[in-house]
C-alpha positions in Angstrom: 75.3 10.6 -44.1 77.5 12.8 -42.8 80.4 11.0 -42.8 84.3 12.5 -42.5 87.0 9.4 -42.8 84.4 6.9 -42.3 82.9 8.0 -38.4 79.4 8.3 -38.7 77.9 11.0 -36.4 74.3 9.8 -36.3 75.2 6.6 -34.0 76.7 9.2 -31.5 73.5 11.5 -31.8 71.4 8.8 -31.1 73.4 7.7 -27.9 73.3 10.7 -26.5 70.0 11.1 -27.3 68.9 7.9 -25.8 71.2 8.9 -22.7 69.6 12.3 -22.0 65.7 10.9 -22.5 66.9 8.3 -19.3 68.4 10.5 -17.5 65.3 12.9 -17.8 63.2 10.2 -16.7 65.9 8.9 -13.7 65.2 13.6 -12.8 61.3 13.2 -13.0 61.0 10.0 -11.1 63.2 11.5 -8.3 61.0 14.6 -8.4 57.8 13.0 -7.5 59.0 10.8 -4.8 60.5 14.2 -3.3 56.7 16.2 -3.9 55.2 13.3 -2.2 57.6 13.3 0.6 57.4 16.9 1.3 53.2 16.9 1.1 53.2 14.3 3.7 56.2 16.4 5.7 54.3 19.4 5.5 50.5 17.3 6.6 52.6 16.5 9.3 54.0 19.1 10.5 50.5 21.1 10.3 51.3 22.9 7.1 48.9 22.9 4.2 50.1 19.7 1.8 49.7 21.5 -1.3 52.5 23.8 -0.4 54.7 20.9 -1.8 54.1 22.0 -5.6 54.5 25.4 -5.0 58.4 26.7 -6.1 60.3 29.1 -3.1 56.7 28.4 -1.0 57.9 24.6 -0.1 61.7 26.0 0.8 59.2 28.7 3.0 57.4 26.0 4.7 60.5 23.5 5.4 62.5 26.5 6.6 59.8 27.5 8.3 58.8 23.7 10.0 63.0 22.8 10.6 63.9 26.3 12.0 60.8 28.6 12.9 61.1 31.2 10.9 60.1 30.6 7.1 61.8 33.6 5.8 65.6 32.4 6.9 65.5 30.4 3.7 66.2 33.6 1.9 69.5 32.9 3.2 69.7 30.4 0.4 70.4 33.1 -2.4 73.6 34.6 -0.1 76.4 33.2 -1.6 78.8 31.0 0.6 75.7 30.9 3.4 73.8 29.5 0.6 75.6 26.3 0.0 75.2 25.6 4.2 71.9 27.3 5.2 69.9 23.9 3.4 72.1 21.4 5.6 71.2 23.0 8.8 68.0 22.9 7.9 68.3 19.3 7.1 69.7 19.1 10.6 67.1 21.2 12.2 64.7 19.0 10.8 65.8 15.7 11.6 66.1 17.2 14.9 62.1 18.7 14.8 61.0 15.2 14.2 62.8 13.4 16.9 65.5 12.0 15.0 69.4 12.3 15.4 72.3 13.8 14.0 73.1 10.7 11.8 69.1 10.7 10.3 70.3 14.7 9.8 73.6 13.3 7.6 71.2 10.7 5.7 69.0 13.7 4.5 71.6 15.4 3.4 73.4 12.9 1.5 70.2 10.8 0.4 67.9 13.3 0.7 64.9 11.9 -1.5 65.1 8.2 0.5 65.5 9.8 4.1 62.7 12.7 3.3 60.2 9.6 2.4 61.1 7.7 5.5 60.6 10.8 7.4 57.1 11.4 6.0 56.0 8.2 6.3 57.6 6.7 9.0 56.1 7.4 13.0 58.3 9.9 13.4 56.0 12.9 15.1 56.3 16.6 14.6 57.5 18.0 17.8 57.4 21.4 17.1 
């Protein structure tokens, strides 16, 4: 159709196309798993479940369960202290649940996997 020297630009369209619609599902599918993680986190931990679906109420909650006060995780929107505050958290949490320093790195690097087996493995909330 549109076609300069032969190249046709509708096979590219639809590759990219087709690339972004997997890559939206790949996004959606990690969402979920992380919402179901963080409902069973928060059951856990004593918090209402529901606070999982709830956007700057879940960081609240997790900042809230990992380091006691909910309202540190305004520390997020600080630049430079926002690209660390949510790995100490990570941290803290691992730490809140009775795990160690190495199940802190796996929720930062892996967070969705780690946060599941977090939520439902028998680790207890000793907060």
């Amino acid at each position: 159709m549109y076609s300069d020297y032969g190249y046709d630009y509708g096979a590219g369209t639809a590759a990219l196309t087709a690339f972004y619609g997997m890559y939206s599902i790949v996004v959606i599918i990690i969402s979920v798993l992380l919402i179901i993680g963080l409902w069973k986190l928060f059951v856990k931990a004593g918090e209402p479940g529901w606070a999982a679906i709830v956007p700057f109420y879940n960081s609240y909650v997790l900042f809230k369960i990992a380091m006691g006060n909910g309202w540190l995780f305004l520390l997020t929107f600080i630049p430079c202290v926002g690209l660390i505050a949510p790995f100490v958290a990570y941290f803290m949490l691992a730490k809140k649940f009775g795990k160690g320093t190495g199940f802190g790195v796996g929720l930062v690097l892996l967070t969705p996997i780690f946060l599941l087996m977090l939520a439902f493995g028998d680790a207890e909330y000793e907060g």
